[in-house]
C-alpha positions, -999 to +999 in steps of 0.1 A: +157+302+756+127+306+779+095+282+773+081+316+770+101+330+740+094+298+725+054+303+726+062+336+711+084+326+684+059+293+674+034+323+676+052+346+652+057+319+628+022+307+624+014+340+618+041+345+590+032+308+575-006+318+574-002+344+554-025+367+578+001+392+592+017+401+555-008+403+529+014+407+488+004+426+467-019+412+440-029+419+401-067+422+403-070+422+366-048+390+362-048+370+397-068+334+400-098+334+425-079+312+447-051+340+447-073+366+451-091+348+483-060+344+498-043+378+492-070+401+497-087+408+531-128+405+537-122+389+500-138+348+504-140+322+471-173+334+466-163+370+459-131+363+446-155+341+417-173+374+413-145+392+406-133+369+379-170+368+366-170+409+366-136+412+352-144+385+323-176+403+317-169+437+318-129+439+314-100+451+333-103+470+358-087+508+356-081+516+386-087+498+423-112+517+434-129+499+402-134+471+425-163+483+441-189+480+409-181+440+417-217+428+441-207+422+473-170+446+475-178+479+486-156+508+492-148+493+528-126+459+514-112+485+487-095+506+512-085+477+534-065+463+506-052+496+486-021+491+495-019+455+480-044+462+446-023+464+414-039+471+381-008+462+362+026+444+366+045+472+355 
C-alpha cells in the first residue's frame, strides 16, 4: 500500500473515531447534555445545559422543530440536525 493511501485511510479513520463525519440519531427528550453536545451539530455544553433546563422546565418536546423555543437554538441548528432529532424511541 502507497504512503499515500495510508494518509488517506489514517484520515478516514480519525474522521469515523471523532464522531464528526456520522452524527446518530439522538432522543432530545431523553439524551444527557453530554450526549446531546456530542450528537447534535452547532449544539456546545452550554446549549445542550439549556436544553435540559428547557426540557425539565417546560416538558418534552413534541416535535423537533420544538427545539427552537430553547435560547440560543434557532431554526438553523434544527434543520442541520433533523435528520438525527428523535422525539421518542419508538
Amino acid at each position: 500500500m502507497s504512503e499515500k493511501w495510508i494518509v488517506y485511510l489514517c484520515l478516514l479513520m480519525s474522521c469515523i473515531g471523532s464522531g464528526s463525519v456520522f452524527a446518530g440519531p439522538v432522543n432530545i427528550n431523553t439524551a444527557d447534555a453530554d450526549t446531546l453536545a456530542l450528537e447534535l451539530t452547532g449544539v456546545g455544553p452550554a446549549l445542550a445545559a439549556a436544553i435540559i433546563e428547557y426540557r425539565t422546565q417546560n416538558g418534552s418536546f413534541p416535535s423537533p422543530e420544538a427545539l427552537s423555543r430553547v435560547s440560543g437554538i434557532g431554526d438553523r441548528v434544527v434543520e442541520m440536525n433533523r435528520a438525527n432529532i428523535l422525539i421518542s424511541d419508538s
